[in-house]
C-alpha positions in Angstrom: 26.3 -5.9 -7.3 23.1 -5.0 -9.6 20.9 -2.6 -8.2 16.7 -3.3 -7.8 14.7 -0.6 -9.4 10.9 -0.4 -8.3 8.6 2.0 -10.0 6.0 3.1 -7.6 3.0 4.0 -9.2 1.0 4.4 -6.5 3.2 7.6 -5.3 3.2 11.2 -7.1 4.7 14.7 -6.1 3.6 18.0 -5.4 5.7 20.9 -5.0 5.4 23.7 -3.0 6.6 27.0 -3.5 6.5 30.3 -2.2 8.3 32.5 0.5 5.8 31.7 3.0 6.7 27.7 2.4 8.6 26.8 5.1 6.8 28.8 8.1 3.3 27.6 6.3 4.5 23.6 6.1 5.8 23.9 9.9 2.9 24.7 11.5 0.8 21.8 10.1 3.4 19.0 9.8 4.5 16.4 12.2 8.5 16.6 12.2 10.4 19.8 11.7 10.2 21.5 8.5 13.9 22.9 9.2 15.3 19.6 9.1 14.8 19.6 5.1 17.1 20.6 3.0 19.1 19.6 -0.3 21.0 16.8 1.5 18.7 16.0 4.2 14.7 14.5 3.1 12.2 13.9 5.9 9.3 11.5 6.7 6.2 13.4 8.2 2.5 13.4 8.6 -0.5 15.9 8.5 -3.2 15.0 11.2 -6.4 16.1 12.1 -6.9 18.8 15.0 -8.1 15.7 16.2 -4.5 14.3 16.9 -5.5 11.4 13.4 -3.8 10.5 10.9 -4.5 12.3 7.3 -1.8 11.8 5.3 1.8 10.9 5.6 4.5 12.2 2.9 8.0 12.4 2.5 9.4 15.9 1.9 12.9 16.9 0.0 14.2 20.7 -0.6 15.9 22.5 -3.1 16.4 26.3 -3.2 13.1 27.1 -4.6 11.2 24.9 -2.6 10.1 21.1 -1.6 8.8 18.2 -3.6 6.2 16.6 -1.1 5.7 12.9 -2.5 2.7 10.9 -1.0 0.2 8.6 -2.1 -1.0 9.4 -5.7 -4.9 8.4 -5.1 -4.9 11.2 -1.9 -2.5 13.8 -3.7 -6.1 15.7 -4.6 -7.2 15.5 -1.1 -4.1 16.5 0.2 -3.9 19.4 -1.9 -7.1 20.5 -0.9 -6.6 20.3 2.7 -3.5 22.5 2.4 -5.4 24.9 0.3 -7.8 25.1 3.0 -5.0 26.0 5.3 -2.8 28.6 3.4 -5.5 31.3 3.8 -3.2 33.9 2.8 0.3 32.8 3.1 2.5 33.2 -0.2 2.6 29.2 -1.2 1.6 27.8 -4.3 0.9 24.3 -4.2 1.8 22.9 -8.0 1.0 18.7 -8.6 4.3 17.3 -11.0 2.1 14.7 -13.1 5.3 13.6 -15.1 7.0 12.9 -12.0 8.0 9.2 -11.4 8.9 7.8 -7.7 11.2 4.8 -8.0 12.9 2.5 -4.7 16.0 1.3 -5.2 16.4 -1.6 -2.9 18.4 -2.4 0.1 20.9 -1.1 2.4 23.5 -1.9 -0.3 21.8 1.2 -2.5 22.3 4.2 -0.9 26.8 3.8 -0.6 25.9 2.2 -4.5 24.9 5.6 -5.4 27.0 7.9 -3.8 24.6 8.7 -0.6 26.1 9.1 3.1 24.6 6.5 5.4 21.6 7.2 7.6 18.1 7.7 7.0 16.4 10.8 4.7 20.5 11.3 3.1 19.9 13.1 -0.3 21.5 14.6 -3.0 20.6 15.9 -6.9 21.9 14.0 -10.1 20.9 15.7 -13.2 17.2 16.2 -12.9 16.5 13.3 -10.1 16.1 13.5 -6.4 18.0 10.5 -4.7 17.3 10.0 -0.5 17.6 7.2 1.7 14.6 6.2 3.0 14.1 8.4 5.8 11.8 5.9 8.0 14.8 3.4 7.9 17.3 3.1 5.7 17.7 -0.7 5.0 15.0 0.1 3.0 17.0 1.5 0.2 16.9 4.6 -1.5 14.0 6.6 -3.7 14.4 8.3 -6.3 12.1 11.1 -7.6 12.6 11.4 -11.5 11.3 14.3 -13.5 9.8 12.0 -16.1 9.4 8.8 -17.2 12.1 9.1 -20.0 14.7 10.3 -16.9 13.8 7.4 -14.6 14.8 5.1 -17.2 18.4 7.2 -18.2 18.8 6.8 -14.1 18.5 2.4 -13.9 20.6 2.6 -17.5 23.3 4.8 -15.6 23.8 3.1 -12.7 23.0 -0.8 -14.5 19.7 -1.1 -12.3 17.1 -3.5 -13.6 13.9 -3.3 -12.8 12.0 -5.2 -10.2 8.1 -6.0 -9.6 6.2 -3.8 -7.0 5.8 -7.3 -4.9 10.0 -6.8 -4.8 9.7 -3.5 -2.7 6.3 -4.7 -0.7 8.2 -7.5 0.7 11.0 -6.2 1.8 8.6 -3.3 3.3 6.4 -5.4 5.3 9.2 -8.0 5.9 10.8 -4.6 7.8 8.2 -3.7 9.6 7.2 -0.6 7.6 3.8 0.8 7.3 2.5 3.2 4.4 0.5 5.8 4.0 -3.8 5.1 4.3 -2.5 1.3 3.5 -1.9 0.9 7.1 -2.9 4.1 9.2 -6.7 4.0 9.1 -7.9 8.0 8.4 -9.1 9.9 11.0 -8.8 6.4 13.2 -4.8 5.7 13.8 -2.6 7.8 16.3 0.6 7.6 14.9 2.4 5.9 17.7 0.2 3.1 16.9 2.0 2.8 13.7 5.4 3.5 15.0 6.1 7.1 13.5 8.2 8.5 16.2 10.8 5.4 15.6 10.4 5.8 12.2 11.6 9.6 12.1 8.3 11.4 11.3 7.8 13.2 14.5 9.5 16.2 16.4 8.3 16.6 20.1 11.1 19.6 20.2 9.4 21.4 17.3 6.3 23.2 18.8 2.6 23.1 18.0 1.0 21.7 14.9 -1.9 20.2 14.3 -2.7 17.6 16.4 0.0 17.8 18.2 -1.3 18.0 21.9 -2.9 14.2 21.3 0.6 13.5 19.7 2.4 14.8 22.5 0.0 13.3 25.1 0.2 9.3 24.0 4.4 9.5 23.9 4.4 11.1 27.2 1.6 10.2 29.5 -0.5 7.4 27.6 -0.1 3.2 27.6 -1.5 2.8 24.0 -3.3 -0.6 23.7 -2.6 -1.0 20.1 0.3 -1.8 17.6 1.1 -2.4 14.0 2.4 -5.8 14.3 3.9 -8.2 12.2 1.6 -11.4 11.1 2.4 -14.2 8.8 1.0 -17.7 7.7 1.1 -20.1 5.5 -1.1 -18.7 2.0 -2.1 -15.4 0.9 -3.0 -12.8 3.4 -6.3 -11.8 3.7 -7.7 -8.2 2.5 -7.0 -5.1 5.0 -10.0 -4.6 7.4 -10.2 -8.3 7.7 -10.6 -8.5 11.7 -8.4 -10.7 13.6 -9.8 -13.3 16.0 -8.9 -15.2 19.1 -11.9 -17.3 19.0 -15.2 -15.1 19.8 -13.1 -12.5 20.5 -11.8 -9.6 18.0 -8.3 -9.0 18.5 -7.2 -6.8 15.8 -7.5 -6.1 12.5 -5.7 -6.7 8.8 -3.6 -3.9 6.8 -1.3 -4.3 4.4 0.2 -7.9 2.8 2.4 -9.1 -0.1 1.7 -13.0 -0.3 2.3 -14.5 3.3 3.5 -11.2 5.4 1.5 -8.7 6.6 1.0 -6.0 9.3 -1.8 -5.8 11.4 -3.3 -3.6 13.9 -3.5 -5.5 17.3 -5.1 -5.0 21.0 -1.9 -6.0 22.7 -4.0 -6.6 26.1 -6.4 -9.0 24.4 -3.8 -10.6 22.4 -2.2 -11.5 25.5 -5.0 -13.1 27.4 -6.2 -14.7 24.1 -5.9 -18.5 25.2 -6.9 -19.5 21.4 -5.1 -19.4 18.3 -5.4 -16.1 16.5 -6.8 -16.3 12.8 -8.1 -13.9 9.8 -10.4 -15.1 7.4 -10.3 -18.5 8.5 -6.3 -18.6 8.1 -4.1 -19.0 11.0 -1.8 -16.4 12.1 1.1 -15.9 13.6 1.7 -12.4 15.3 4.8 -11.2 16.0 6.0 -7.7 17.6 8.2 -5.0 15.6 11.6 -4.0 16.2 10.6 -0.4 16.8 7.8 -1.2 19.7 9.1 0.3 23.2 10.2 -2.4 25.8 7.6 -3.5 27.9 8.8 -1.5 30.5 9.4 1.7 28.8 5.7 1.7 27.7 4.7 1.0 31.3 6.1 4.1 32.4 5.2 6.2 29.4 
């Protein structure tokens, strides 16, 4: 079996460090900051006090501190909005500019390279940082190298040739998985909307963080109306924020798309009283649910 690669240029690192890291990162994060650690990765977010999303971010650990690797064109932003938080708690926050972020594709990756099974698995080889994806595994595995020159000793170790970025956007939206400001709207999307809580990237045992009471408050006492979805048809996608009609009446909106897939925000009520097909753009759609939405019934009673 030959192995995918996919750089991902549109990812970069930041690493925080500091004695004050953990308790710092664990009052402001979505999942549980203790579940880190040099053989275990995490999927979280930051909100707003709010209860929006910010930013989402994957976080790995070593024994000096964690590599944070989110969207490169937000890493700024991020970094300010965690300066604005530390105040005075011992953290440095340090960007890694020479870091590359590579997927290696599919569930056949992670036994390929040596990982466990099961999502956020990690380990070190030589300077890299290997992890299954920790929002779902099929996925594959991604790979944080220190520079360039590393990421290509990495594919010519393990006989991985490189794919396009379409290769890892397909099999992303063909799975159902959203990504960063790409498909949670900032300061608009609560993250159930987008799935995060099947996806790994939320405690509800942890304790308070910001934006956690609206968090807590749509898993346990809200019926949200809106979902990411899953749309297809037959040509290229429209651009994200193209709204989604059902005749006259505006039924969702467009996110991300590689060629004829996509994922779309969608009013589930009105989609199911819509009595006309449901277009974008002029193209028509066909919408289908996730496999991580709740049962009808378990969203009933939620």
């Amino acid at each position: 079996m030959t192995l995918q690669a996919v750089v991902l240029p549109d990812r970069a690192v930041l690493r925080i460090e500091g004695e004050d890291r953990a308790e710092f990162l664990q009052g402001l994060i979505t999942n549980d900051i203790a579940l880190a650690s040099p053989v275990q990765a995490i999927f979280a977010a930051l909100l707003s006090a709010q209860g929006k999303f910010q930013f989402d971010f994957f976080i790995s650990a070593d024994e000096g501190g964690y590599l944070m690797e989110t969207e490169k064109a937000r890493l700024p932003a991020l970094q300010r909005m965690l300066t604005l938080y530390k105040l005075r708690s011992r953290v440095t926050l340090q960007p890694q500019p020479q870091a590359m972020v590579m997927a290696i594709l599919g569930r056949e990756a992670a036994p390929a390279l040596g990982l466990p099974g099961g999502e956020g698995a990690a380990q070190r080889e030589g300077g890299a940082v290997l992890y299954t994806d920790p929002r779902h595994a099929p996925l594959g595995v991604r790979v944080i190298a220190p520079d360039e020159a590393a990421a290509h000793r990495f594919m010519e170790a393990h006989g991985a040739t490189q794919a396009p970025l379409e290769a890892y956007e397909t099999l992303r939206i063909r799975e159902g998985i959203p990504e960063g400001s790409r498909d949670a709207a900032i300061d608009r999307t609560i993250l159930l909307e987008n799935g995060y809580d099947a996806l790994h990237g939320i405690s509800f045992s942890k304790g308070c963080y910001v934006g956690q009471e609206i968090t807590a408050r749509s898993k346990h006492r809200a019926t949200l109306r809106k979902r990411l979805c899953g749309v297809s048809a037959d040509g290229d996608l429209p651009p994200a924020g193209t709204p989604l009609m059902a005749g006259s009446r505006e039924v969702g909106e467009m996110r991300s798309s590689c060629h004829g897939q996509g994922l779309a925000l969608v009013r589930l009520d009105m989609l199911r009283l819509a009595e006309e097909p449901v277009t974008a753009g002029g193209l028509a759609l066909k919408v289908a649910p996730l496999w991580w939405h709740p049962a009808e019934n378990e969203e009933a009673s939620a």
